[in-house]
Backbone as a printed PyTorch tensor [residue, N CA C, xyz], in Angstrom:
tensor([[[  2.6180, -38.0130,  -9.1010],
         [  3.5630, -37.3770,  -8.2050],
         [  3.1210, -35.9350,  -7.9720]],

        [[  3.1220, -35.4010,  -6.6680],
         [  2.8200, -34.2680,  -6.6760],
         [  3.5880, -33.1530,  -6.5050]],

        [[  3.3940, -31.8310,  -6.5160],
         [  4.8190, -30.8010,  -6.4400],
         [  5.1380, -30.9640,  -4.9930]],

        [[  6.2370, -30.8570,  -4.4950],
         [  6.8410, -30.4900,  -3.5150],
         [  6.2510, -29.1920,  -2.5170]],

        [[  5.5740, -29.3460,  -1.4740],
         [  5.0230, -28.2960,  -0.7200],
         [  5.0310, -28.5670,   0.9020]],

        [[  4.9330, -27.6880,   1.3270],
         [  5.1340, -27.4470,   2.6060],
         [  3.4590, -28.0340,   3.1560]],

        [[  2.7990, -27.6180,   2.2670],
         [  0.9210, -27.5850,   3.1010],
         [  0.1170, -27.7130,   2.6280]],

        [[  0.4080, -27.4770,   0.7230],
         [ -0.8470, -27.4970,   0.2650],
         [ -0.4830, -28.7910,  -0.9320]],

        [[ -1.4920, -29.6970,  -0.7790],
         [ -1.2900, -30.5760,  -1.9040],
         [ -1.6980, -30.2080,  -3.3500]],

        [[ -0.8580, -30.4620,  -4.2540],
         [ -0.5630, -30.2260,  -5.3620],
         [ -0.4790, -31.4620,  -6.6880]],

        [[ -1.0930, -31.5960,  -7.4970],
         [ -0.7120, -32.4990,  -8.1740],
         [ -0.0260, -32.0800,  -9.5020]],

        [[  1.1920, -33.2400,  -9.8630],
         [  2.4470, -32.4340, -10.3900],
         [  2.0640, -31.7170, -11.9310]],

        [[  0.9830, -32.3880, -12.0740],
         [  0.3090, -31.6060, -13.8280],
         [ -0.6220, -30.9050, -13.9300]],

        [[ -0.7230, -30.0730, -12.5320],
         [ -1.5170, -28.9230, -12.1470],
         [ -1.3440, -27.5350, -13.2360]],

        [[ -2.5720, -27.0560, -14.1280],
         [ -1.9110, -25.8460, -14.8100],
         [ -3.3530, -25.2150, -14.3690]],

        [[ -2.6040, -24.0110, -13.7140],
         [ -3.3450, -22.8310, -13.4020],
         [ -3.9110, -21.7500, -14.3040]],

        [[ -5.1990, -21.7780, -14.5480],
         [ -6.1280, -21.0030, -15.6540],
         [ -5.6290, -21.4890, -16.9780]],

        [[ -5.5740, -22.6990, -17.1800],
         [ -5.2230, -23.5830, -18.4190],
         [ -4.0490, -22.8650, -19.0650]],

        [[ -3.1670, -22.6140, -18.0930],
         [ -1.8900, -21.4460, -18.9100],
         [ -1.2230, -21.4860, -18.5490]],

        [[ -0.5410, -21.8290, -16.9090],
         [  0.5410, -21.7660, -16.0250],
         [  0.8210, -22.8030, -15.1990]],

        [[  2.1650, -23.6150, -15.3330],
         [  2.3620, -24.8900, -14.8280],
         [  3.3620, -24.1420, -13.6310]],

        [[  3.3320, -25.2540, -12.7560],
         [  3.8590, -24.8400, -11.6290],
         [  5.2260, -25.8520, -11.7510]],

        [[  6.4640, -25.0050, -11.2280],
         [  7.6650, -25.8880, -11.1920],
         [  7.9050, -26.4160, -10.0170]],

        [[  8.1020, -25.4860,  -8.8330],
         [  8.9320, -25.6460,  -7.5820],
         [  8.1930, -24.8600,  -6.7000]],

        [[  8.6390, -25.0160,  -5.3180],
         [  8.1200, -24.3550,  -4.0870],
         [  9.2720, -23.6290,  -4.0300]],

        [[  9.3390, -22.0360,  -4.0000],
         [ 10.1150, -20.8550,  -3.7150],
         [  9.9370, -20.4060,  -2.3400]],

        [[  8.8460, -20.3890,  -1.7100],
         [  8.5290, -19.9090,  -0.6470],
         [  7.2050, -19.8960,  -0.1510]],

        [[  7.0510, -19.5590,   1.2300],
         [  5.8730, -19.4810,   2.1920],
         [  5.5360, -18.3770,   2.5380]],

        [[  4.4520, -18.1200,   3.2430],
         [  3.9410, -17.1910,   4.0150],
         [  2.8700, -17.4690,   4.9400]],

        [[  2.2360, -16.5700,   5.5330],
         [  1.1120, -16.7020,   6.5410],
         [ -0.2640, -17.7810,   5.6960]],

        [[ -0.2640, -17.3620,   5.0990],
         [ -1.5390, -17.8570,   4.3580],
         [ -2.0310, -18.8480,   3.2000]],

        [[ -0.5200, -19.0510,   2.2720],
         [ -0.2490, -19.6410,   1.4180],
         [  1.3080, -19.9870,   1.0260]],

        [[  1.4650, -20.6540,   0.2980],
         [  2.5060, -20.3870,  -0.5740],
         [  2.9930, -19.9780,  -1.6690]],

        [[  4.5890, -19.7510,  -2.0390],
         [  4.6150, -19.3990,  -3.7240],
         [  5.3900, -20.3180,  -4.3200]],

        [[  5.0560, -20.2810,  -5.7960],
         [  5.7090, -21.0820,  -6.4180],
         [  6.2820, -20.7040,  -7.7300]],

        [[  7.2610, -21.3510,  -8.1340],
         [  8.3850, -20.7300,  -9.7010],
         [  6.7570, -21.1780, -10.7200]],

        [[  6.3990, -20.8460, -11.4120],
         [  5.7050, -21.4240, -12.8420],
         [  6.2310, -20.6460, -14.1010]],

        [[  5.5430, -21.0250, -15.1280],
         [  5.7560, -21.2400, -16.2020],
         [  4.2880, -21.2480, -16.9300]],

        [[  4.7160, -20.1540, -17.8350],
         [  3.5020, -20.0270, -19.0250],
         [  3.8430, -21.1800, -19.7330]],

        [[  2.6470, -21.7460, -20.2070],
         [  3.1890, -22.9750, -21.1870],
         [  3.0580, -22.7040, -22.7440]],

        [[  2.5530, -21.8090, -23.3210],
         [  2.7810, -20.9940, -23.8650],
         [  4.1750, -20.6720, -24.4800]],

        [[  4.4470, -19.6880, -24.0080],
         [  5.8160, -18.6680, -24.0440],
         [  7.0310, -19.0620, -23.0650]],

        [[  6.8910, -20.0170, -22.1230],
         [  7.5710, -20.4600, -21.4450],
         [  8.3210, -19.3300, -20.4970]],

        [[  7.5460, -18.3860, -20.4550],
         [  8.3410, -17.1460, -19.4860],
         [  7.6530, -17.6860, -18.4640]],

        [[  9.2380, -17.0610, -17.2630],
         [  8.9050, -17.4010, -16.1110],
         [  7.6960, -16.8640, -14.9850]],

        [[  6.9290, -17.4340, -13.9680],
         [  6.0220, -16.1640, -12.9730],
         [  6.0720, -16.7290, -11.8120]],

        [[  5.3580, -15.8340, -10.7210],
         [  5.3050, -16.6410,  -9.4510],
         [  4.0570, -16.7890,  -9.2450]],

        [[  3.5520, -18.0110,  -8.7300],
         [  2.1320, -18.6210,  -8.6090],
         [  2.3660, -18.3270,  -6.9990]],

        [[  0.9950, -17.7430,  -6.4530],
         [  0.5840, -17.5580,  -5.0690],
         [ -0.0900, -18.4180,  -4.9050]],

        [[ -0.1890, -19.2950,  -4.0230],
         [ -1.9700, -20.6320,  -3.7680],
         [ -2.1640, -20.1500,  -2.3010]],

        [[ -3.0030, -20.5300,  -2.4670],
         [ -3.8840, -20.1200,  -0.9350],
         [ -5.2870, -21.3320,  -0.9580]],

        [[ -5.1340, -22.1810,   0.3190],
         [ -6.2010, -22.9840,   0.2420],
         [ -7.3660, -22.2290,   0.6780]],

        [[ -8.3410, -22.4750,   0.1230],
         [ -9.8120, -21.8200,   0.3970],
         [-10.5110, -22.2650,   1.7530]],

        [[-10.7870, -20.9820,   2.0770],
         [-11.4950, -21.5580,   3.4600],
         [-12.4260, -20.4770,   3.2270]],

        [[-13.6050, -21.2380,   4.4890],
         [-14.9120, -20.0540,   4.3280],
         [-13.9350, -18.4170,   5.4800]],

        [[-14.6140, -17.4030,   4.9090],
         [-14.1550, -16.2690,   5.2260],
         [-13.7260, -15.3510,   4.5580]],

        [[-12.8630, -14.6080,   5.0430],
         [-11.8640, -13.4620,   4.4820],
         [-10.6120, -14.4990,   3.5080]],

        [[-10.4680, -13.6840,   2.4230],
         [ -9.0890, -14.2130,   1.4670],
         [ -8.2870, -13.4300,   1.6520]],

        [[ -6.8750, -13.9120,   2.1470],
         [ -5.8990, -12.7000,   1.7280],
         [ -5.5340, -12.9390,   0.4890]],

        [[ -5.6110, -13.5870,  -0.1970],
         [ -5.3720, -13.9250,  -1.9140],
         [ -6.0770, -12.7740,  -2.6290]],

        [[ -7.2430, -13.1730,  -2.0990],
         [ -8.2670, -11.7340,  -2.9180],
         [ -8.1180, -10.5100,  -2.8590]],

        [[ -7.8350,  -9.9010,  -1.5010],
         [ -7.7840,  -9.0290,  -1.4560],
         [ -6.4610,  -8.6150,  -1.8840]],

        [[ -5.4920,  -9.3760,  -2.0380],
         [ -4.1720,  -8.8510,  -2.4330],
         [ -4.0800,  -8.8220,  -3.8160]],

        [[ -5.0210,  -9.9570,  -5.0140],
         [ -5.0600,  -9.1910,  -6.3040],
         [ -5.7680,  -7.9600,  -6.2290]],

        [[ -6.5960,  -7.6720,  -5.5260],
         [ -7.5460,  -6.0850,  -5.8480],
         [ -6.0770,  -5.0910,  -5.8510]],

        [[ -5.4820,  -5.5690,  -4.7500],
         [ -4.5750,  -4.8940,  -4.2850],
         [ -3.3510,  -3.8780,  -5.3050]],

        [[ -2.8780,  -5.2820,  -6.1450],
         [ -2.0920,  -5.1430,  -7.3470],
         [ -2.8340,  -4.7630,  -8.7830]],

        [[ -4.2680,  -5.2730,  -8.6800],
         [ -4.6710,  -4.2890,  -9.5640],
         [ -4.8700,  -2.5220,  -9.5560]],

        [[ -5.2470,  -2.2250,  -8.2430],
         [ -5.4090,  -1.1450,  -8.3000],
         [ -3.4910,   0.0460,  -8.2130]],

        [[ -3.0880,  -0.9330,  -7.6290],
         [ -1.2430,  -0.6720,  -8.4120],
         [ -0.6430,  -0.9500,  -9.6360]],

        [[ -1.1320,  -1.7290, -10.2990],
         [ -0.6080,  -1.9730, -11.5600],
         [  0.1140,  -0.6690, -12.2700]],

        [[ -0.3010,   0.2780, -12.2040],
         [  1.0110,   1.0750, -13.1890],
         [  1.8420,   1.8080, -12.3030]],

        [[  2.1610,   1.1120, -10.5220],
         [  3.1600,   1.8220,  -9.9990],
         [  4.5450,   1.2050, -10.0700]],

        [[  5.4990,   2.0940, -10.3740],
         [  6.9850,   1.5480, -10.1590],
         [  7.3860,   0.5420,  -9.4230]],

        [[  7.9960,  -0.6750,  -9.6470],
         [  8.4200,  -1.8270,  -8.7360],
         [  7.4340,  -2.5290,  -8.5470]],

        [[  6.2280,  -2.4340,  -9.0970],
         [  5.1040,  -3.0710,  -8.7030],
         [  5.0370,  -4.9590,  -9.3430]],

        [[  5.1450,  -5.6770,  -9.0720],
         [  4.7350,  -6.9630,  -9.8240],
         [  3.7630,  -7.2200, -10.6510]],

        [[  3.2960,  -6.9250, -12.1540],
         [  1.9370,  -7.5630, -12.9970],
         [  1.2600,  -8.6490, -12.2180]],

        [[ -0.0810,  -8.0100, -11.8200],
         [ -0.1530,  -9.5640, -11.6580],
         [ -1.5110, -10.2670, -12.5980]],

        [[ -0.9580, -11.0770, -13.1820],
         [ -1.6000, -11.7040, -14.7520],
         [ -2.5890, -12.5550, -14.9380]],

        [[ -3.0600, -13.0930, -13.0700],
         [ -4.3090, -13.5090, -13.4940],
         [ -4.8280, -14.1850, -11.6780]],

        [[ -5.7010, -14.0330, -11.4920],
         [ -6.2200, -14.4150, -10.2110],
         [ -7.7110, -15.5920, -10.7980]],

        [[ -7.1840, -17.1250, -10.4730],
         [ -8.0500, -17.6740, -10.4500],
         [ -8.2080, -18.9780,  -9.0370]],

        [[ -9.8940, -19.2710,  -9.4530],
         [-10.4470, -20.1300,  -8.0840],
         [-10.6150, -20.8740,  -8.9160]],

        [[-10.8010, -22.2140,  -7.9890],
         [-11.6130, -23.2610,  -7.7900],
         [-11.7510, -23.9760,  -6.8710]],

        [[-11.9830, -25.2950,  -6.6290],
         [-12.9470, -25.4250,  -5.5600],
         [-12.0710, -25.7080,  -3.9280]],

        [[-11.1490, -25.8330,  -4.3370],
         [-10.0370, -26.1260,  -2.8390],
         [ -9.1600, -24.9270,  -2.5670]],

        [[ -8.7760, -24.3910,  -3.9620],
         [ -7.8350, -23.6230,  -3.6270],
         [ -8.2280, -21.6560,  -4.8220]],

        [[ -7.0380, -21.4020,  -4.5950],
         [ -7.1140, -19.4120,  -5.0130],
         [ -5.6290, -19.2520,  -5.3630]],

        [[ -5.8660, -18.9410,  -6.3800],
         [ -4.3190, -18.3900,  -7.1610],
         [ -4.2510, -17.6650,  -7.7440]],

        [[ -3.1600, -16.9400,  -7.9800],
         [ -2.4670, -15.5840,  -8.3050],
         [ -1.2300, -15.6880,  -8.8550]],

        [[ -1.4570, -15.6250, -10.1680],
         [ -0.0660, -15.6400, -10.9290],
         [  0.3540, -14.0260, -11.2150]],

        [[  1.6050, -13.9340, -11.4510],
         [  2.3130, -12.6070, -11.2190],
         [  3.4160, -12.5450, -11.9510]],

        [[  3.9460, -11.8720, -12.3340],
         [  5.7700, -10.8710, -12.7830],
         [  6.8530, -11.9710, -11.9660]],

        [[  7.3390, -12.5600, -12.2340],
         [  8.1050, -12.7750, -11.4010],
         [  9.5310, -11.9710, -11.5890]],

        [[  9.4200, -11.3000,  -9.7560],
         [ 10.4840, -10.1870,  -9.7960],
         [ 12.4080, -11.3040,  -8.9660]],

        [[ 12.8430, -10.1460,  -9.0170],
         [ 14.4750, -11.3690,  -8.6250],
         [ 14.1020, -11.5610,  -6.9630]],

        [[ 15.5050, -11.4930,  -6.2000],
         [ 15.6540, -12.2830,  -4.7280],
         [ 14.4610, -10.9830,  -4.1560]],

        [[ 14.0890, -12.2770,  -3.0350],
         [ 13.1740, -11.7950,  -2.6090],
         [ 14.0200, -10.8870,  -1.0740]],

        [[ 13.3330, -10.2980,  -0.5700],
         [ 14.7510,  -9.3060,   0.6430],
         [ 14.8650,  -9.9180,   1.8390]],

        [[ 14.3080, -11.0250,   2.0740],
         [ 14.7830, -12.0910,   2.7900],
         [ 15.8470, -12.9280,   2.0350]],

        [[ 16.0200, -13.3330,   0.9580],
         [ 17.4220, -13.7930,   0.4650],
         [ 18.5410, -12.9720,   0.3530]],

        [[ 18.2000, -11.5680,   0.2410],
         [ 19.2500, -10.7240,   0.3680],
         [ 20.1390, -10.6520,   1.5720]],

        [[ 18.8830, -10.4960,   2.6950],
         [ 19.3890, -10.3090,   3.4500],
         [ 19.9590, -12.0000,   4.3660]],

        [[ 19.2560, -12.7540,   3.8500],
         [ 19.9920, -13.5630,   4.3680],
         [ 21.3650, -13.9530,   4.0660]],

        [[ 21.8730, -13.5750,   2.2270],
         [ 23.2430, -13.7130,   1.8030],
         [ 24.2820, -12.9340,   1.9680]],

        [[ 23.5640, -11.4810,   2.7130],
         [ 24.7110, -10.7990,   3.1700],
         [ 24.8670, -10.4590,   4.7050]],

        [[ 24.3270, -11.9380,   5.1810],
         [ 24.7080, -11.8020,   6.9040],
         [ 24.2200, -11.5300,   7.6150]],

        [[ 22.4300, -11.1290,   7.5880],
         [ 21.4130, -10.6160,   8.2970],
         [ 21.7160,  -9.6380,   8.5410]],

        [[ 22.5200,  -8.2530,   7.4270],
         [ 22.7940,  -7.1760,   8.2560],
         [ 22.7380,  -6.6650,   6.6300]],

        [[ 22.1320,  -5.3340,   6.9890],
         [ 22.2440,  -4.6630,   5.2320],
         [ 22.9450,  -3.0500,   5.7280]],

        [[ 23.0820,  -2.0950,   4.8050],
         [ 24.0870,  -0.9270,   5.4760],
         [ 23.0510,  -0.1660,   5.5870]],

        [[ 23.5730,   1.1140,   6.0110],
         [ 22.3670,   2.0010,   5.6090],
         [ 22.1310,   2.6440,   4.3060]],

        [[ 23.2310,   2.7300,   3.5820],
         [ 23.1460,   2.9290,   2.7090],
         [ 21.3770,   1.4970,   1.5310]],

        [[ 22.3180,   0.8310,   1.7590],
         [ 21.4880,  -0.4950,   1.2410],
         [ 19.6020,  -0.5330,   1.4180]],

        [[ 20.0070,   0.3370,   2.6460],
         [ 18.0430,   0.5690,   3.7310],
         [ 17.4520,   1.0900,   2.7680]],

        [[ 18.3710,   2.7300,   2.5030],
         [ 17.9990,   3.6450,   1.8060],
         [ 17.3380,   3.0440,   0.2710]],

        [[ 18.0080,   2.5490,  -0.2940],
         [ 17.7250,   1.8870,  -1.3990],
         [ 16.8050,   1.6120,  -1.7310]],

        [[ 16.5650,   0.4780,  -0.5930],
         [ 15.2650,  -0.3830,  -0.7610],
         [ 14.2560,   0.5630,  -0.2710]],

        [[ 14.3060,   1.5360,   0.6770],
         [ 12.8840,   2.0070,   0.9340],
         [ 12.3500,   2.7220,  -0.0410]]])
């Protein structure tokens, strides 16, 4: 049985860098998707990024350089391990709470200004 995904096939006893099992599909984006995992380990929670491999530019890649070279900024997500192989590119990470599309979708597609302020 495989995980539940929008695009990228998955098979359900997939563990990423022999350490991180994947639970659920949380969300999408341009390039990939994310997913709830699980250290198997310690059983703390993270979010797995996949990105299927294609010849070219990665936005996977360049977005761990990305978080590495942020790693000790405020609000920033850990991110705990960027691995390949031969179909696909993943990026396990911190998993932080609602993402600001759930926010904003639970409070009505409208946030205050106060709320703007916040987040920026």
């Amino acid at each position: 049985m495989a995980v539940e995904s929008k695009g990228i096939n998955l098979p359900s006893d997939i563990i990423i860098g022999e350490k991180y099992k994947i639970i659920k599909l949380i969300g999408k984006g341009s390039f990939g998707e994310v997913f709830l995992g699980e250290d198997v380990t310690t059983k703390s929670r993270v979010a797995i990024k996949i990105e299927v491999c294609a010849h070219g530019f990665s936005q996977l890649t360049f977005e761990s350089k990305v978080y590495r070279y942020l790693s000790d900024g405020v609000n920033v997500p850990a991110a705990r391990l960027y691995d390949i192989d031969q179909s696909r590119r993943a990026l396990v990470m911190e998993l932080l709470g609602s993402s600001l599309e759930d926010l904003h979708r639970k409070w009505g597609r409208r946030f205050t200004l106060k709320t703007i302020c916040l987040l920026a």
